[in-house]
C-alpha positions as CSV (number, residue, x, y, z in Angstrom):
1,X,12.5,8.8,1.0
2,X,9.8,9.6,3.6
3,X,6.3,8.0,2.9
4,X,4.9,11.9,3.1
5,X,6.4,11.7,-0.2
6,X,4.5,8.6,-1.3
7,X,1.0,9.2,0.1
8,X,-1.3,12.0,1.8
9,X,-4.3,11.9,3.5
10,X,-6.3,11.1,1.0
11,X,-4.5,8.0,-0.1
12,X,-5.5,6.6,3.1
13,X,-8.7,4.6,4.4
14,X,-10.2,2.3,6.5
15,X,-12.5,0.0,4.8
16,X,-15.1,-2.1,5.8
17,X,-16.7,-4.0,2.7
18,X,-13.7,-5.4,1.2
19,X,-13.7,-9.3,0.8
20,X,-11.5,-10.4,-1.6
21,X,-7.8,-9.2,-3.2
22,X,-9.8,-8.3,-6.6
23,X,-12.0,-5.8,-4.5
24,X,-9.3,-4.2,-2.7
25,X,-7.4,-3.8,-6.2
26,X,-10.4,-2.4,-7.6
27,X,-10.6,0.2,-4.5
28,X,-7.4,0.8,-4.6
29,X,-6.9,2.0,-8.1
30,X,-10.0,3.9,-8.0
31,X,-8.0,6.1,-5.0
32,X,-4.7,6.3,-7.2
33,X,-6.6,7.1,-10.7
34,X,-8.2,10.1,-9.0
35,X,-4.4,11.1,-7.4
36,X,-2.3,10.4,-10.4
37,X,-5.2,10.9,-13.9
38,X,-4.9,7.8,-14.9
39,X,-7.3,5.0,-15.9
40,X,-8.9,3.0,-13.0
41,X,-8.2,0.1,-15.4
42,X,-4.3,0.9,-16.1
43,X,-4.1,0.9,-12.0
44,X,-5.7,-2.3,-12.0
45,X,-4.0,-4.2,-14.1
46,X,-0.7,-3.3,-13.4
47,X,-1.8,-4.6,-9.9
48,X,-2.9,-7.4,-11.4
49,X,-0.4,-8.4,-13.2
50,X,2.4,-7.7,-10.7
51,X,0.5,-10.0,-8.5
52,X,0.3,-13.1,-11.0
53,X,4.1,-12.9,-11.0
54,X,4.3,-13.8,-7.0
55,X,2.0,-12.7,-4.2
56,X,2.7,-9.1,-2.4
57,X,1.9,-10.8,0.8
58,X,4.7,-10.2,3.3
59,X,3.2,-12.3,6.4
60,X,2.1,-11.2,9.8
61,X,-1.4,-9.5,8.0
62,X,0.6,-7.4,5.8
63,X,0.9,-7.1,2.0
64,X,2.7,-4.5,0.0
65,X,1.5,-4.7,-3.4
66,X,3.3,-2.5,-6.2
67,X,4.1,-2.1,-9.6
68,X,5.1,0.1,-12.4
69,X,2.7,2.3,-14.2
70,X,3.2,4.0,-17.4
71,X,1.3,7.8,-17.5
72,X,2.8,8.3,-13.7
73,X,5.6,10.8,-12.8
74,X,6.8,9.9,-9.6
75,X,6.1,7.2,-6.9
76,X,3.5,7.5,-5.4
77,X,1.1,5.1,-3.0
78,X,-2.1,4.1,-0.5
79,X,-2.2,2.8,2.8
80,X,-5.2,0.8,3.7
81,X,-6.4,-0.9,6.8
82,X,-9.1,-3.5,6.2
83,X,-11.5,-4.2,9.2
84,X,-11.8,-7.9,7.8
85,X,-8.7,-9.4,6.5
86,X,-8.4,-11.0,2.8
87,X,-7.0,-13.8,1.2
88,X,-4.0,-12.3,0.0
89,X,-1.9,-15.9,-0.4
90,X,0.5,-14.8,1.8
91,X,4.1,-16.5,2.9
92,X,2.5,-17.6,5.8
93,X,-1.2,-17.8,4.5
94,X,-2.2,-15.5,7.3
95,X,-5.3,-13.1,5.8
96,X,-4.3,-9.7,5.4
97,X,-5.4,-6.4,6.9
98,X,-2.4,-3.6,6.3
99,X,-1.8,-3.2,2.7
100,X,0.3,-0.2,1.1
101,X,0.4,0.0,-1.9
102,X,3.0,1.6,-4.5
103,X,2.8,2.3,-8.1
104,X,6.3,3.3,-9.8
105,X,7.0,5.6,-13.0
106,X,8.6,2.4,-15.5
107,X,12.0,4.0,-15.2
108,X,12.0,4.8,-11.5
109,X,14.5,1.6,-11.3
110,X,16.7,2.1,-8.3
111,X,14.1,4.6,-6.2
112,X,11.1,2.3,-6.3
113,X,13.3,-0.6,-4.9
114,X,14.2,2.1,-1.8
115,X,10.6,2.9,-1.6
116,X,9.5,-0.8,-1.2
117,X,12.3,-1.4,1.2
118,X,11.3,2.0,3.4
119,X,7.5,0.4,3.8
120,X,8.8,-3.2,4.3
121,X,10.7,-2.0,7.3
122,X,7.7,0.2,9.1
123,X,5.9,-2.7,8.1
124,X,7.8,-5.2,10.1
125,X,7.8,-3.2,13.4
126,X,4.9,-4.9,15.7
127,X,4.6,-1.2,17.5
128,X,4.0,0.6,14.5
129,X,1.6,-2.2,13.4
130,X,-0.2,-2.5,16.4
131,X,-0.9,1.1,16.9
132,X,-2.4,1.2,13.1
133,X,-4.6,-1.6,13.8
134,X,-6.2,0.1,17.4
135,X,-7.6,2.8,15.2
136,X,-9.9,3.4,12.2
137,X,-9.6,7.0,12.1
138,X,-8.2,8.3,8.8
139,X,-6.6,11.4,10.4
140,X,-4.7,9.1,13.1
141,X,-3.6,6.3,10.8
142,X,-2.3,9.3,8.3
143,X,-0.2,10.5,11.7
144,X,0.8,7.2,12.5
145,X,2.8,6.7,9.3
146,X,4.0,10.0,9.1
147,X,5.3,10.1,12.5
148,X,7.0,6.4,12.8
149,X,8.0,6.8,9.0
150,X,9.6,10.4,9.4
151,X,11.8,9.6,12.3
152,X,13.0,6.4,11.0
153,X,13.9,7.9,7.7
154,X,17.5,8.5,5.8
């Protein structure tokens, strides 16, 4: 699965007034509602949710919330790099500053677990994550993911 299959430009950004994991819950499901007509509040608190069962924070500034989402037809998700880094109660209680997010179709089962294992690897290369956090633009961090993501992919 290559993550021009989970996102597009439009499901990235670069914010700047984001201070807290509610906020940048909010944000992001008022993104994904837009991309996949659904309720801002059914994105949200599926986010929600998922995230009282265990933190999505991964460590080293990166968090990869997800969960499933009734109403949506295939998997589908945001990438967002924060200029100020969150409380996101992370493994390693770093603050985080690279979250992408995925939302899953409930019966997407075996795929979603691929999709979350594709990100956590891109996610763990310091190259990949280094070159995201040198740039604000939207157009570059798009490329970035596409580029490193496509090559790498099965």
């Amino acid at each position: 699965m290559l993550v021009s299959k989970i996102i597009n430009q439009n499901q990235v950004s670069f914010l700047t007034s984001v201070s807290s994991k509610k906020r940048l819950f909010q944000e992001i499901a008022n993104v994904l509602a837009v991309e996949c007509e659904l309720s801002v509040d059914n994105i949200f608190n599926a986010l929600k949710d998922r995230e009282q069962l265990g933190p999505t924070g991964m460590g080293n500034g990166i968090a990869i919330p997800h969960a499933k989402v009734d109403g949506i037809d295939k998997i589908t998700g945001m990438f967002i790099r924060l200029e100020k880094p969150v409380e996101f109660e992370s493994m390693d209680r770093k603050k985080v500053d690279l979250i992408f997010t995925i939302l899953a179709p409930p019966n997407s089962g075996v795929d979603h677990l691929k999709a979350l294992a594709r990100v956590s690897r891109l996610l763990r290369n310091k190259n990949i994550c280094s070159k995201l956090r040198s740039t604000e633009d939207i157009t570059a961090l798009f490329s970035i993911l596409i580029q490193d993501w496509d090559t790498k992919a099965a």
